[in-house]
PATOR-370093 format. One record per atom (N, C-alpha, C, O, CB): x, z, y; atom name. Coordinates in Angstrom, 2 decimals. Glycine has a CB too. Layout:
N
<<X Z Y> 'CA'>
...
This chain:
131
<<-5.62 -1.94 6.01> 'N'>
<<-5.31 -3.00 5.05> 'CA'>
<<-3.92 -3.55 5.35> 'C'>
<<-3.63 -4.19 6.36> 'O'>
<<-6.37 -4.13 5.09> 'CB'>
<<-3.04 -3.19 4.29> 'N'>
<<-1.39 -3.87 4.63> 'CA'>
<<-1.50 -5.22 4.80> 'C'>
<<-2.38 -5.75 4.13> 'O'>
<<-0.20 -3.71 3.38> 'CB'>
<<-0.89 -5.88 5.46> 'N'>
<<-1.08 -7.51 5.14> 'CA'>
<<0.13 -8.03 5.00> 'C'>
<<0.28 -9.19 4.62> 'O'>
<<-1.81 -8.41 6.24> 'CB'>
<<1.22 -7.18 5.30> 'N'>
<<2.61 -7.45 4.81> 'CA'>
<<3.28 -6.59 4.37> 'C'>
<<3.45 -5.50 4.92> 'O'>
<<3.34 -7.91 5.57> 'CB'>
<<3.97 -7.09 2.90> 'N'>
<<4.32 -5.98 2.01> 'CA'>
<<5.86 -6.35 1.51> 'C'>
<<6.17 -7.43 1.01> 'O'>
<<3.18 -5.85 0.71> 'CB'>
<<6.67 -5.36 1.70> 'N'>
<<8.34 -5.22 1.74> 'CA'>
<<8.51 -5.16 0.24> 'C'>
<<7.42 -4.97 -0.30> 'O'>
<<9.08 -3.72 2.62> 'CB'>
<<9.58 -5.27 -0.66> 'N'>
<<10.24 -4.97 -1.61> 'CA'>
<<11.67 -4.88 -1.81> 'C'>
<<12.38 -5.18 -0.85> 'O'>
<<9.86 -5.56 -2.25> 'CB'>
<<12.07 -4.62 -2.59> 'N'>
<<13.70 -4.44 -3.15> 'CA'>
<<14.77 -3.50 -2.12> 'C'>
<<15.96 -3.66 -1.85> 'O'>
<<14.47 -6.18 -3.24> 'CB'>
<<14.13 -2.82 -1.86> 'N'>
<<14.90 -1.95 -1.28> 'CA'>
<<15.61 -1.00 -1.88> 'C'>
<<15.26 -0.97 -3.06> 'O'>
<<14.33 -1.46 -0.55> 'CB'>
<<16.71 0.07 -1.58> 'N'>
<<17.28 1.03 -2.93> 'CA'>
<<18.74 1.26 -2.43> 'C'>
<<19.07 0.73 -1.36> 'O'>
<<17.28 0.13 -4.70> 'CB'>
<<19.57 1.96 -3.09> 'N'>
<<21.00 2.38 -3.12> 'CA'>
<<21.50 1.49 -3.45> 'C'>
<<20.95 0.69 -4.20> 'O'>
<<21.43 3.35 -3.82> 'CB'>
<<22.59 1.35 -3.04> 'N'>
<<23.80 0.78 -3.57> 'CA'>
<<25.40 1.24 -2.92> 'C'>
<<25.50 1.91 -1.89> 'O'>
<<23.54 -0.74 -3.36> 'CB'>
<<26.18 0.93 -3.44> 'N'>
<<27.60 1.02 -3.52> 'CA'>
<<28.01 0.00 -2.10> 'C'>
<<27.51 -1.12 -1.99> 'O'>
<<28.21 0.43 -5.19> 'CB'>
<<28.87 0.50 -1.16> 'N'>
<<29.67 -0.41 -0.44> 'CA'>
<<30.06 -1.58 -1.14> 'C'>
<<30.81 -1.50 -2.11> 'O'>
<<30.78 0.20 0.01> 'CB'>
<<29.58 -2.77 -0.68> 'N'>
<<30.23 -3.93 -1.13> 'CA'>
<<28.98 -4.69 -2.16> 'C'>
<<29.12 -5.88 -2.41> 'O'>
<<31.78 -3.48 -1.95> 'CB'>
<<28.19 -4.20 -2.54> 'N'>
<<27.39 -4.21 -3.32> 'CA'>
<<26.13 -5.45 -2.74> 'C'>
<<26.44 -6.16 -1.78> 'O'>
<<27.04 -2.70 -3.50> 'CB'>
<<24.82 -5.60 -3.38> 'N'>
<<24.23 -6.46 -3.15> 'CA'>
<<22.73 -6.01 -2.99> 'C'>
<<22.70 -4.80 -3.22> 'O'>
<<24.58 -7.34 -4.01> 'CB'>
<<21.82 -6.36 -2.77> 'N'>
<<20.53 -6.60 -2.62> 'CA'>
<<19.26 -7.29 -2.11> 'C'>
<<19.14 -7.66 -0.94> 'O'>
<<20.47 -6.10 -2.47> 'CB'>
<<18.47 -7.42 -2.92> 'N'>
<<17.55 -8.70 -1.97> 'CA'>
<<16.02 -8.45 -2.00> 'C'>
<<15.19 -8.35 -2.90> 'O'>
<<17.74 -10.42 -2.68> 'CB'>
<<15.99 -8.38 -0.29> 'N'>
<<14.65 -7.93 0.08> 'CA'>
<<13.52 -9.37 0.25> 'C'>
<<13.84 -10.52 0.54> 'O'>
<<14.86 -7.02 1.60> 'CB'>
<<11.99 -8.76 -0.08> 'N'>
<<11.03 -9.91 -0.08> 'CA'>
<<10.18 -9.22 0.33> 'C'>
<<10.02 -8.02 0.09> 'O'>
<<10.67 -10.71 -1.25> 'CB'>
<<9.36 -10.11 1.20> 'N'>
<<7.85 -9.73 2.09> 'CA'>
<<7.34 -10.90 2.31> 'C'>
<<7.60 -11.98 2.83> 'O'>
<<7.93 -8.96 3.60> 'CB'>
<<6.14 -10.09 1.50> 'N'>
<<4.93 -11.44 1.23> 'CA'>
<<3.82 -11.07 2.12> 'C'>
<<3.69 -9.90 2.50> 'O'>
<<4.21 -11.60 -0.53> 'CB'>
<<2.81 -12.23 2.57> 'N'>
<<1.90 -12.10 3.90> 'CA'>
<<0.73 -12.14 2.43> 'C'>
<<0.87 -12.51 1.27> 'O'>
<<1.93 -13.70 5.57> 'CB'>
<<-0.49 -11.52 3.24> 'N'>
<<-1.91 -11.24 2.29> 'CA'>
<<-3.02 -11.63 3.36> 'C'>
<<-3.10 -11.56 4.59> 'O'>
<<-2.15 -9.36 1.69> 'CB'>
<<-3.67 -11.98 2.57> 'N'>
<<-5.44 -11.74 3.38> 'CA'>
<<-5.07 -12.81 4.75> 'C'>
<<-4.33 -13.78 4.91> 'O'>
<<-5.95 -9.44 4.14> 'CB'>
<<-5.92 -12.13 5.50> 'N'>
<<-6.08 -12.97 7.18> 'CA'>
<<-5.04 -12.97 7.31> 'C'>
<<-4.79 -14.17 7.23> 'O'>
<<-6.80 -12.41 8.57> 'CB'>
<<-3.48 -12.13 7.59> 'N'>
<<-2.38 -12.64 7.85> 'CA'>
<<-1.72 -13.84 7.85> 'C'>
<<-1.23 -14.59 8.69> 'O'>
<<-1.93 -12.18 7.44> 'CB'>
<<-1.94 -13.78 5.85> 'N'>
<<-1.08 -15.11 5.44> 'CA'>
<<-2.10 -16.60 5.81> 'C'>
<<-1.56 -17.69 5.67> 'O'>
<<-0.67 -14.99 3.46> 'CB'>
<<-3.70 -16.53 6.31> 'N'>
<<-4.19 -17.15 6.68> 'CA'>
<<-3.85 -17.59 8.18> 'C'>
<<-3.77 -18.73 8.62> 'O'>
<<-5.10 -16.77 6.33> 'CB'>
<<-3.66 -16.36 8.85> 'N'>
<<-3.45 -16.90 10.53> 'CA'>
<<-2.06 -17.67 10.77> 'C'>
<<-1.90 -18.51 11.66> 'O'>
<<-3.39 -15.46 11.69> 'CB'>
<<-0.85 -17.18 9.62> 'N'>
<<0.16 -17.81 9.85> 'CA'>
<<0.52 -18.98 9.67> 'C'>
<<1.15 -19.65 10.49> 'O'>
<<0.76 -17.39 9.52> 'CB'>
<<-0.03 -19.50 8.04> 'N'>
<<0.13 -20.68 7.73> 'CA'>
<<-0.78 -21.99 8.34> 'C'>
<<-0.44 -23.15 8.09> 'O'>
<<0.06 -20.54 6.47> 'CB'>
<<-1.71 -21.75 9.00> 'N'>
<<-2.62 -22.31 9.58> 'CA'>
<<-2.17 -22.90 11.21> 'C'>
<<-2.74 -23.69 11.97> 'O'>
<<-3.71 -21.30 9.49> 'CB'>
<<-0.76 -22.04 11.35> 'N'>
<<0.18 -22.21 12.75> 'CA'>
<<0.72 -23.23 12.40> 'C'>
<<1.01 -23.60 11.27> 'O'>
<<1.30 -21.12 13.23> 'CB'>
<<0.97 -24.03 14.04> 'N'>
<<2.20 -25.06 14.10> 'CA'>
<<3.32 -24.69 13.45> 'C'>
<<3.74 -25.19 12.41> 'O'>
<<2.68 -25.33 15.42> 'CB'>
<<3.97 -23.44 14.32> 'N'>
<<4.79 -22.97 13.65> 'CA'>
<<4.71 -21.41 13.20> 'C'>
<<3.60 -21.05 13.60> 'O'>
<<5.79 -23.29 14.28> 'CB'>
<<5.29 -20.41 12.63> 'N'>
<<5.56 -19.20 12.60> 'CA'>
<<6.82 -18.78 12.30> 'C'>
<<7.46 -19.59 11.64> 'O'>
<<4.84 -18.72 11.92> 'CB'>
<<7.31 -17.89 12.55> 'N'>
<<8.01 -16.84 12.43> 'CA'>
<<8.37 -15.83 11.20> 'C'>
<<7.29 -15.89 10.62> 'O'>
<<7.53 -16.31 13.22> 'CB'>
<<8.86 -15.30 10.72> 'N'>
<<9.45 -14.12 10.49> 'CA'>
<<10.40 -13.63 10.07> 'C'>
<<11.01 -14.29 9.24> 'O'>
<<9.05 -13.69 10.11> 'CB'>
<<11.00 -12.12 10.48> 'N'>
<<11.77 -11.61 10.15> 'CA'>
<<12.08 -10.45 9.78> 'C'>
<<11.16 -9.64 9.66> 'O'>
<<12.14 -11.83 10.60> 'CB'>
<<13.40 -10.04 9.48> 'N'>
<<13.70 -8.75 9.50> 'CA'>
<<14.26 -7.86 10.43> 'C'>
<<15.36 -8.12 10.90> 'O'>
<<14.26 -8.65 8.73> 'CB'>
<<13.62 -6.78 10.79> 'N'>
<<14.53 -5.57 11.63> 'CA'>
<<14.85 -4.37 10.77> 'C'>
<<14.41 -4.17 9.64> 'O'>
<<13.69 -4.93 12.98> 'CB'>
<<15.77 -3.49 11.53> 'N'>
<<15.83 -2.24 10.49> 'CA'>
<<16.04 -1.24 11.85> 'C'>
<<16.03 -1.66 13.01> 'O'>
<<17.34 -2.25 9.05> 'CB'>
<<16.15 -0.35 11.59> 'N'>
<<16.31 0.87 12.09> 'CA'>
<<16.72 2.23 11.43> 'C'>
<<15.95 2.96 10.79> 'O'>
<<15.32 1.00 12.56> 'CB'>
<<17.86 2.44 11.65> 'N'>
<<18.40 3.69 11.71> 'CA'>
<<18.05 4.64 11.80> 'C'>
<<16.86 4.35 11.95> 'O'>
<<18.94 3.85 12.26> 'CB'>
<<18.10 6.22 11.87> 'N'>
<<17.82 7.59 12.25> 'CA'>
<<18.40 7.51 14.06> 'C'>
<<19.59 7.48 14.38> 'O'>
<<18.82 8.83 11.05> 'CB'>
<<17.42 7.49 14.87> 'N'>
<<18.32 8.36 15.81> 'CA'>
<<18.93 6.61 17.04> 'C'>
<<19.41 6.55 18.17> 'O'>
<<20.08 9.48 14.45> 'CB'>
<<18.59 5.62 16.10> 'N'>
<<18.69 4.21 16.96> 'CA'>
<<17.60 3.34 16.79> 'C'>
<<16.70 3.57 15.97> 'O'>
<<19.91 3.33 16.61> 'CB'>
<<17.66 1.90 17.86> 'N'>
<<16.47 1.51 18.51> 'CA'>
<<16.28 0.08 17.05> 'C'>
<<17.18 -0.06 16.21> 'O'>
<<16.77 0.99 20.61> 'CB'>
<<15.28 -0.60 17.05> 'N'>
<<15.19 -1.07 15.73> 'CA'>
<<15.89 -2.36 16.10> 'C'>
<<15.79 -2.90 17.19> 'O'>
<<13.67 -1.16 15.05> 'CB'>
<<16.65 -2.82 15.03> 'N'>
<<17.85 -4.00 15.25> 'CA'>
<<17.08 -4.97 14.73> 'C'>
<<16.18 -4.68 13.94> 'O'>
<<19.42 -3.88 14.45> 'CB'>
<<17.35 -6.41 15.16> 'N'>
<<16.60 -7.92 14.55> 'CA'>
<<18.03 -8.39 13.58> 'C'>
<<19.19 -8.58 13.94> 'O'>
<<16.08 -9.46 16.19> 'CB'>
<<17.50 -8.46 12.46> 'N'>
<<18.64 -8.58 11.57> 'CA'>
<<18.69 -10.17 11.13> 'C'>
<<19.79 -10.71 10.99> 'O'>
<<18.48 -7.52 10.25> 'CB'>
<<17.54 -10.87 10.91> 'N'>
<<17.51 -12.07 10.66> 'CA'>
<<16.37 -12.65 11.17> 'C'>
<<15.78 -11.98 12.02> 'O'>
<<17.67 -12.26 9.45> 'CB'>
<<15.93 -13.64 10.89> 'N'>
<<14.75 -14.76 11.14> 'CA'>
<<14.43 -15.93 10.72> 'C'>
<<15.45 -16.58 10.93> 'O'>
<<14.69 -15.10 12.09> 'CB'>
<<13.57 -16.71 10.22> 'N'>
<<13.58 -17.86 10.00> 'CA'>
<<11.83 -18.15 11.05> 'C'>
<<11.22 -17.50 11.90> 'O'>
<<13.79 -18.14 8.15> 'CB'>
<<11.66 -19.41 10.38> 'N'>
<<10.47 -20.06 10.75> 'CA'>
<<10.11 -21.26 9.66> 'C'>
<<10.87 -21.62 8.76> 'O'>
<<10.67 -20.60 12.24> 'CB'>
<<8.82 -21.80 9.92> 'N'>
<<8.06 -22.54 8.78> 'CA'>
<<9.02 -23.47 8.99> 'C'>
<<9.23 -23.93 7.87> 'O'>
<<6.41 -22.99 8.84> 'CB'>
<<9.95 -24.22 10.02> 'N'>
<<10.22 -25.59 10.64> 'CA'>
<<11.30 -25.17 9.92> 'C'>
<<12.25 -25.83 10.35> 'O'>
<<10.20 -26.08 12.32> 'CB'>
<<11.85 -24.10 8.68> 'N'>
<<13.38 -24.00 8.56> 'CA'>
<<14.78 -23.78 9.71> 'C'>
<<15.86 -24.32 9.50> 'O'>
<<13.57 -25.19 7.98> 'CB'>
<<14.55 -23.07 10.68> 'N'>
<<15.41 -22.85 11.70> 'CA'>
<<16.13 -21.16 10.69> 'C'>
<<15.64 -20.73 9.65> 'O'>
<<14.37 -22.72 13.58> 'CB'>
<<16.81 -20.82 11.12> 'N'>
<<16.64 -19.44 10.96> 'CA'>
<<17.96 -18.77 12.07> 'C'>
<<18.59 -19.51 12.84> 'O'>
<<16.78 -19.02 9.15> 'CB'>
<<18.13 -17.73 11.99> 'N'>
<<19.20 -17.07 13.15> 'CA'>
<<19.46 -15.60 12.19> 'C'>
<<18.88 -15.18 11.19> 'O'>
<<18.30 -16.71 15.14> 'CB'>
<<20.68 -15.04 13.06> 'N'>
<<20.60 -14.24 12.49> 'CA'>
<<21.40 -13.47 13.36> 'C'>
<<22.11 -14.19 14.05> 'O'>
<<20.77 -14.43 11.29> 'CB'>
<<21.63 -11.77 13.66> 'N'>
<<22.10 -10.85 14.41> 'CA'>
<<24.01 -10.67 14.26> 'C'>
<<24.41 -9.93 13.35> 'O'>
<<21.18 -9.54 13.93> 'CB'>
<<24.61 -11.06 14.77> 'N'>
<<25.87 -10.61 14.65> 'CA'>
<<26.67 -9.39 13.44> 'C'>
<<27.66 -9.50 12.72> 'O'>
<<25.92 -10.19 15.92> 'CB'>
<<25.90 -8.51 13.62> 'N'>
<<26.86 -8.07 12.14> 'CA'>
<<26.45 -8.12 10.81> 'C'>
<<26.94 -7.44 9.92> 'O'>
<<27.24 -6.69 12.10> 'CB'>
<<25.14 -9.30 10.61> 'N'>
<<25.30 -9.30 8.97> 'CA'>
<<25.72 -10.88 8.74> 'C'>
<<25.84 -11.37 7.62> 'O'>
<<23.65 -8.83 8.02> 'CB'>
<<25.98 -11.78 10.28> 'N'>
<<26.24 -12.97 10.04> 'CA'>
<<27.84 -13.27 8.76> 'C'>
<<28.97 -12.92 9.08> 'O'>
<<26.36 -13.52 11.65> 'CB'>
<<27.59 -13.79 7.76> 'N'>
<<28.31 -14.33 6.73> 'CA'>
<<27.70 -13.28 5.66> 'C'>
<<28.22 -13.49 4.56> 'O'>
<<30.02 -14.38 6.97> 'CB'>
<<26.99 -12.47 5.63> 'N'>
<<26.66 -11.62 4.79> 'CA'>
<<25.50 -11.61 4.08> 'C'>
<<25.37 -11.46 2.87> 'O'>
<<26.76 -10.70 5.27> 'CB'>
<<24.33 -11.84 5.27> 'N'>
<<23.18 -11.91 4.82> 'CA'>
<<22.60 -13.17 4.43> 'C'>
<<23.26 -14.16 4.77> 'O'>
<<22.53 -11.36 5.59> 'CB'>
<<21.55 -13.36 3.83> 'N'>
<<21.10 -14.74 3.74> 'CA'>
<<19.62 -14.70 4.09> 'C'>
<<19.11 -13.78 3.46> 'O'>
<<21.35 -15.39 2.30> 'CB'>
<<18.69 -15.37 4.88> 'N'>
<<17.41 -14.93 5.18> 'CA'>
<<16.77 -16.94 4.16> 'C'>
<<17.30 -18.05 4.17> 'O'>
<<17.10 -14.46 7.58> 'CB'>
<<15.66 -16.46 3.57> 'N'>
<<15.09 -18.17 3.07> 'CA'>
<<13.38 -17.53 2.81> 'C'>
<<12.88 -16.51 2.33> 'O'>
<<16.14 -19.09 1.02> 'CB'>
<<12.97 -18.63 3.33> 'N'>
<<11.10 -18.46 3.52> 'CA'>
<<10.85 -19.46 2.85> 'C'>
<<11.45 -20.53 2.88> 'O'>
<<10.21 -18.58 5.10> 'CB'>
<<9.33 -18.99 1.80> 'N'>
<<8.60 -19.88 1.02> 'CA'>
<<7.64 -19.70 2.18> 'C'>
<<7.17 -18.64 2.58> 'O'>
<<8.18 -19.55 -0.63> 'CB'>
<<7.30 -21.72 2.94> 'N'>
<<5.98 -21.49 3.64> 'CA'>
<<4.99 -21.51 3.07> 'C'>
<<4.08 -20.74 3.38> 'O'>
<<5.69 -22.19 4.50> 'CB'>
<<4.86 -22.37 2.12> 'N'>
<<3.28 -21.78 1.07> 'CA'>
<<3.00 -20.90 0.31> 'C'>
<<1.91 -20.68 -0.21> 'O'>
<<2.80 -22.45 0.18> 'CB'>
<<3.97 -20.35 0.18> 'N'>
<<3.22 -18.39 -0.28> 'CA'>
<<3.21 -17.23 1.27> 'C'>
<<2.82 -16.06 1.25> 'O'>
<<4.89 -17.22 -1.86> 'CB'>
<<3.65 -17.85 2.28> 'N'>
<<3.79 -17.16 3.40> 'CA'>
<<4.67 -16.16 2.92> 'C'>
<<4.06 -15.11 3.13> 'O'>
<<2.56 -16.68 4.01> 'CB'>
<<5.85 -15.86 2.37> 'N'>
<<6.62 -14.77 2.21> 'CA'>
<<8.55 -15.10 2.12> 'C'>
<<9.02 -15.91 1.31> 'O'>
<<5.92 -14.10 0.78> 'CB'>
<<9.11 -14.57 2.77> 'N'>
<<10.42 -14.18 3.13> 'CA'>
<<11.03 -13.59 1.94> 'C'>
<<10.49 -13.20 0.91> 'O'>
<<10.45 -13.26 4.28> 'CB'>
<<12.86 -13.58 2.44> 'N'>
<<13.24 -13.31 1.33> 'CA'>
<<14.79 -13.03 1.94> 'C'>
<<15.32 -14.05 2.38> 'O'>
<<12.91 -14.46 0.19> 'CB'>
<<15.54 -11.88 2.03> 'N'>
<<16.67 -11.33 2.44> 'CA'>
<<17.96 -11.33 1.62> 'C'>
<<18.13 -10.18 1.20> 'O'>
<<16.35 -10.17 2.71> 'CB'>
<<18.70 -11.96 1.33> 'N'>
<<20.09 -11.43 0.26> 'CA'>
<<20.81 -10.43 0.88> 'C'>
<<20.13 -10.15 1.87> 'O'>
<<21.30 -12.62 -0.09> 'CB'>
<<21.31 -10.08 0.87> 'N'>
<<22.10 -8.61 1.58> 'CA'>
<<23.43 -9.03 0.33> 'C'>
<<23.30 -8.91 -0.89> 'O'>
<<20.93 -6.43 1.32> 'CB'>
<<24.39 -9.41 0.89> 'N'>
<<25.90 -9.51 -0.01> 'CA'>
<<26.49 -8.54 1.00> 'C'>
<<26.01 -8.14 2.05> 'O'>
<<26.88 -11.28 -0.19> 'CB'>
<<28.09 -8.17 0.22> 'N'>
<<29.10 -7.21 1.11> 'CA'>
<<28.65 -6.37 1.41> 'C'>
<<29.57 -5.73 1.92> 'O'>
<<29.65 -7.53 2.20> 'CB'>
<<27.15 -5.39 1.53> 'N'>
<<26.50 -4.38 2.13> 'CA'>
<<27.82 -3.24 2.59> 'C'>
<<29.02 -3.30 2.33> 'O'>
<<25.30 -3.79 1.01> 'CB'>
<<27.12 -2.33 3.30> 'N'>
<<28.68 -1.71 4.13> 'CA'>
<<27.68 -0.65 4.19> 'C'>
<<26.51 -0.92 3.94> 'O'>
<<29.62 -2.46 5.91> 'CB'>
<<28.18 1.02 4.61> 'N'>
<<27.80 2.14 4.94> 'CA'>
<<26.22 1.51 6.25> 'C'>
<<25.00 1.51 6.10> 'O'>
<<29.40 3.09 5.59> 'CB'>
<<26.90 1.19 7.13> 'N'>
<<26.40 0.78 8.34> 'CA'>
<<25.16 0.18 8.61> 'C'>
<<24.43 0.43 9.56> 'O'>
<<27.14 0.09 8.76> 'CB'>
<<24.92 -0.94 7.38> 'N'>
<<23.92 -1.38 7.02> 'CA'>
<<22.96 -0.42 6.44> 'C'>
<<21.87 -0.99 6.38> 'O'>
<<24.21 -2.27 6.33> 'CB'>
<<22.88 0.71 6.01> 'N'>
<<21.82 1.80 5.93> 'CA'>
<<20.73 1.59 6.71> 'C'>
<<20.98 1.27 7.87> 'O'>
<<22.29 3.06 6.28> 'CB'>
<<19.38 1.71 6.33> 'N'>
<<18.85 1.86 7.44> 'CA'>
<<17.31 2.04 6.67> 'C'>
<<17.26 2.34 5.48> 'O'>
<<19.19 0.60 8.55> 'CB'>
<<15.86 1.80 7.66> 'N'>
<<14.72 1.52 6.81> 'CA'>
<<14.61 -0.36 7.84> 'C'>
<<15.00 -0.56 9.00> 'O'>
<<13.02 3.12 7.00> 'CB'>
<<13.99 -1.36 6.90> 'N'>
<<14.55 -2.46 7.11> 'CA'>
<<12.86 -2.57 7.03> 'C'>
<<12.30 -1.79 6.27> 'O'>
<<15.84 -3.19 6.15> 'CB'>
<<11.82 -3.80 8.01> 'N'>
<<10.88 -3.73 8.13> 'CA'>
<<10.81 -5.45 8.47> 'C'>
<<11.73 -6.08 8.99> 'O'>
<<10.51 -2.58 8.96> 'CB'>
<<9.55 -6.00 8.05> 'N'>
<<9.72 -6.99 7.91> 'CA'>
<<8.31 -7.54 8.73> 'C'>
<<7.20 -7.00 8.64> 'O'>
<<10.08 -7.23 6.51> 'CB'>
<<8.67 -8.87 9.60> 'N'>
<<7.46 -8.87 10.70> 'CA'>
<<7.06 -10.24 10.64> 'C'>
<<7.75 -11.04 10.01> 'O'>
<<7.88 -8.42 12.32> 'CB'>
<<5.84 -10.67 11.33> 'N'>
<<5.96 -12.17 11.53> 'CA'>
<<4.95 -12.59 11.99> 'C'>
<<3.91 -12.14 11.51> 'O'>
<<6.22 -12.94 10.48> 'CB'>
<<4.85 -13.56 13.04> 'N'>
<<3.70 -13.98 14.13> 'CA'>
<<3.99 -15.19 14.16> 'C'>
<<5.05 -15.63 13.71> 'O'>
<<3.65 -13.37 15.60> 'CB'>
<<2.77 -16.11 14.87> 'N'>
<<3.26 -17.42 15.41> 'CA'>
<<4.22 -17.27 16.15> 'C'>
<<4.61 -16.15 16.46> 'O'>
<<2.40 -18.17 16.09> 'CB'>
<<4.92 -18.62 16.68> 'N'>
<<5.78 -18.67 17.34> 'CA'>
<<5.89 -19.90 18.65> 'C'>
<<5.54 -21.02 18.28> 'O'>
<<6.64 -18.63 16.40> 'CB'>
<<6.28 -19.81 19.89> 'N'>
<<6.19 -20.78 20.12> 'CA'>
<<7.88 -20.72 20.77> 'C'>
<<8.87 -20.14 20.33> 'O'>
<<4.86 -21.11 20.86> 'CB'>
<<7.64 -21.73 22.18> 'N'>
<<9.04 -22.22 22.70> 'CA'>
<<9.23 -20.83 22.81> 'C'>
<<9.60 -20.28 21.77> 'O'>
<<9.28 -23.28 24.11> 'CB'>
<<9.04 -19.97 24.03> 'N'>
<<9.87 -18.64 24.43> 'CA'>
<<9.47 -17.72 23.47> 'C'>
<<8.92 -16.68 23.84> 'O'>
<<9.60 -18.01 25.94> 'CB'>
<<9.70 -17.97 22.09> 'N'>
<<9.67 -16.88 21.28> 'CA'>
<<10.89 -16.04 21.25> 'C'>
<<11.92 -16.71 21.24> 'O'>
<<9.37 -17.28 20.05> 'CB'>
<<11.06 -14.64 21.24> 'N'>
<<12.69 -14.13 21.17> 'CA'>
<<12.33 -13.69 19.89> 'C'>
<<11.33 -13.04 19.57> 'O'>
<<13.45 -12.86 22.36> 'CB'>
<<13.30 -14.14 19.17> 'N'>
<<13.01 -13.70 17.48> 'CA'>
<<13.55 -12.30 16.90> 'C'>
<<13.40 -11.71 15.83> 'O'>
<<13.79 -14.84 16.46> 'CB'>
<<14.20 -12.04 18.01> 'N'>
<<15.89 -10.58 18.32> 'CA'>
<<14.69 -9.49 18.43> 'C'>
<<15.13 -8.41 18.04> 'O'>
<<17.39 -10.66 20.53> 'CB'>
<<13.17 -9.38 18.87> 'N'>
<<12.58 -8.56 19.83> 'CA'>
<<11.43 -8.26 19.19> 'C'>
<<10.69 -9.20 18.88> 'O'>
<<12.39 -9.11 21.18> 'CB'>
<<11.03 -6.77 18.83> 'N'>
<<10.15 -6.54 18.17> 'CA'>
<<8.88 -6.43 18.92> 'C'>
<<7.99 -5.78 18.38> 'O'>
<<10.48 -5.61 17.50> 'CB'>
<<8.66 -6.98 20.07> 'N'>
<<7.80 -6.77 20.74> 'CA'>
<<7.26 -7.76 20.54> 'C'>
<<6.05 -7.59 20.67> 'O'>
<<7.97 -6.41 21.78> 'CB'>
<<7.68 -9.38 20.13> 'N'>
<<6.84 -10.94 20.11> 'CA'>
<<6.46 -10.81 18.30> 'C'>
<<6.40 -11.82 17.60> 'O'>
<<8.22 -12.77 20.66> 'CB'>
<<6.27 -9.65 17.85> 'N'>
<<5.54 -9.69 16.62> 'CA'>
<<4.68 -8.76 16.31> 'C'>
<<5.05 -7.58 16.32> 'O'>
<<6.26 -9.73 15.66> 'CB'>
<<3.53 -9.05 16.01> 'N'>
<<2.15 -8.44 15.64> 'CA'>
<<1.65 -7.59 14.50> 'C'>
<<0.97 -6.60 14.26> 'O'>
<<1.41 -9.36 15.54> 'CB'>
<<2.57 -8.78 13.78> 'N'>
<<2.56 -8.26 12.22> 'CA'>
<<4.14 -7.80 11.91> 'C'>
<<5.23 -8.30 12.17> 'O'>
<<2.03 -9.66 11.03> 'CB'>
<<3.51 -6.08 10.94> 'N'>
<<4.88 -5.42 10.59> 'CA'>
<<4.11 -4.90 9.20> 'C'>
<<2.96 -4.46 9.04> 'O'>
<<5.64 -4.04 11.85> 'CB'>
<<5.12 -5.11 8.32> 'N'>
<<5.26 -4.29 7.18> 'CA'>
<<5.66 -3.04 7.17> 'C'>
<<6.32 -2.71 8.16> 'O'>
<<5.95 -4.76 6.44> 'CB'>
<<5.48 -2.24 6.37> 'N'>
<<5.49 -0.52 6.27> 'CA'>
<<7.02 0.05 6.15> 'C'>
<<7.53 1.08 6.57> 'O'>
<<4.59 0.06 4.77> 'CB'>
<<7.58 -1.16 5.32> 'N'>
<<9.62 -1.44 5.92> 'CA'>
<<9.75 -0.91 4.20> 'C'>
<<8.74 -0.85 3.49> 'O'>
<<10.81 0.22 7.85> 'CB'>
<<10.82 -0.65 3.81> 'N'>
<<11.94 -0.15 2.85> 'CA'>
<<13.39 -0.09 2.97> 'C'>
<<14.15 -0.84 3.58> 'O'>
<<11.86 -0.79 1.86> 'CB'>
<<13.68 1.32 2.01> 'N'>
<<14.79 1.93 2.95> 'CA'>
<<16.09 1.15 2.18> 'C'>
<<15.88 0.60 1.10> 'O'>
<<14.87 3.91 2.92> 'CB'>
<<17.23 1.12 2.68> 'N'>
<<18.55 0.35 2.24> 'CA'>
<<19.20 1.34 2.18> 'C'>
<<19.14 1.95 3.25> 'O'>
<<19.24 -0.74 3.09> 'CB'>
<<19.86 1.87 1.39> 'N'>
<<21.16 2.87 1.49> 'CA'>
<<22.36 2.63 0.67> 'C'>
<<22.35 2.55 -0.56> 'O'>
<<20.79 4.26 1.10> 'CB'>
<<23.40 2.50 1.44> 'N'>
<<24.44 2.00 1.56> 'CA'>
<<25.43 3.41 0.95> 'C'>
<<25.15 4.31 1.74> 'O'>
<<24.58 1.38 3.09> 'CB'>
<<26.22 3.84 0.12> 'N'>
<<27.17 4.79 0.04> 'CA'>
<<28.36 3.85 0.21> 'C'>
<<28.38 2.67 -0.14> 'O'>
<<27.10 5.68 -1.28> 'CB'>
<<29.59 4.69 0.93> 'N'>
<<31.11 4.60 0.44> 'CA'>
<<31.97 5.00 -0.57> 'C'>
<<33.16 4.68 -0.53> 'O'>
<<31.67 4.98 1.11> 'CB'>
C-alpha cells in the first residue's frame, strides 16, 4: 500500500521550470499529522550516485535546503492535507535525476540531509533536465 505519492515530474529545457507534489494517505498521513512535529522532504538520486537531500520543511514551517538548488528551488507544505510541494525554477542539466519524496516525525537530532531518519518514501519521479 503506497502511502506516499510523487507527482509532476517530466522533461524540460535548461532553465526551465517544474513543480513536484507528494501527498501522505491512509496510516501515514494519520501517524504524521497526529506528531508534535514532522518532517518532509525531497531527495533525488542520480544513475551511478548516492541519494542527495534536496530540500525539507516541517509542520512548525522551518524548511532548509541543500546547497545547489539554494535560490532555485522552493520547498512549501500543506499540514492539513499532509502533502509537500517542490518549485524547481532555473533547472540545469545536473539537476536530472529520479527525485523521491520522504517524511517521518521529527524531533531535536533529526538530520533532515539523511535518508536514513525517514521511514516513509515515495516510489520518486524522474526530472530530466536537457541542454
Amino acid at each position: 500500500q503506497v502511502q506516499l505519492v510523487e507527482s509532476g515530474g517530466g522533461s524540460v529545457q535548461s532553465g526551465g521550470s517544474l513543480r513536484l507534489s507528494c501527498a501522505a494517505s491512509g496510516s501515514t498521513y494519520r501517524f504524521l499529522v497526529t506528531a508534535s512535529t514532522y518532517c518532509m522532504a525531497w531527495f533525488r538520486q542520480a544513475p551511478g550516485k548516492e541519494r542527495e537531500g534536496v530540500a525539507a520543511s516541517d509542520s512548525r514551517g522551518r524548511t532548509a535546503y541543500g546547497d545547489s538548488v539554494k535560490g532555485r528551488f522552493t520547498i512549501s507544505q500543506d499540514n492539513a492535507k499532509g502533502s509537500m510541494y517542490l518549485q524547481m525554477n532555473s533547472l540545469k542539466p545536473e539537476d536530472t535525476a529520479m527525485y523521491y519524496c520522504a517524511a517521518d516525525r521529527c524531533g531535536t537530532r533529526f538530520n533532515w540531509a539523511s535518508p536514513n531518519d525517514y521511514n516513509y518514501w515515495g516510489q520518486g519521479t524522474q526530472v530530466t533536465v536537457s541542454s
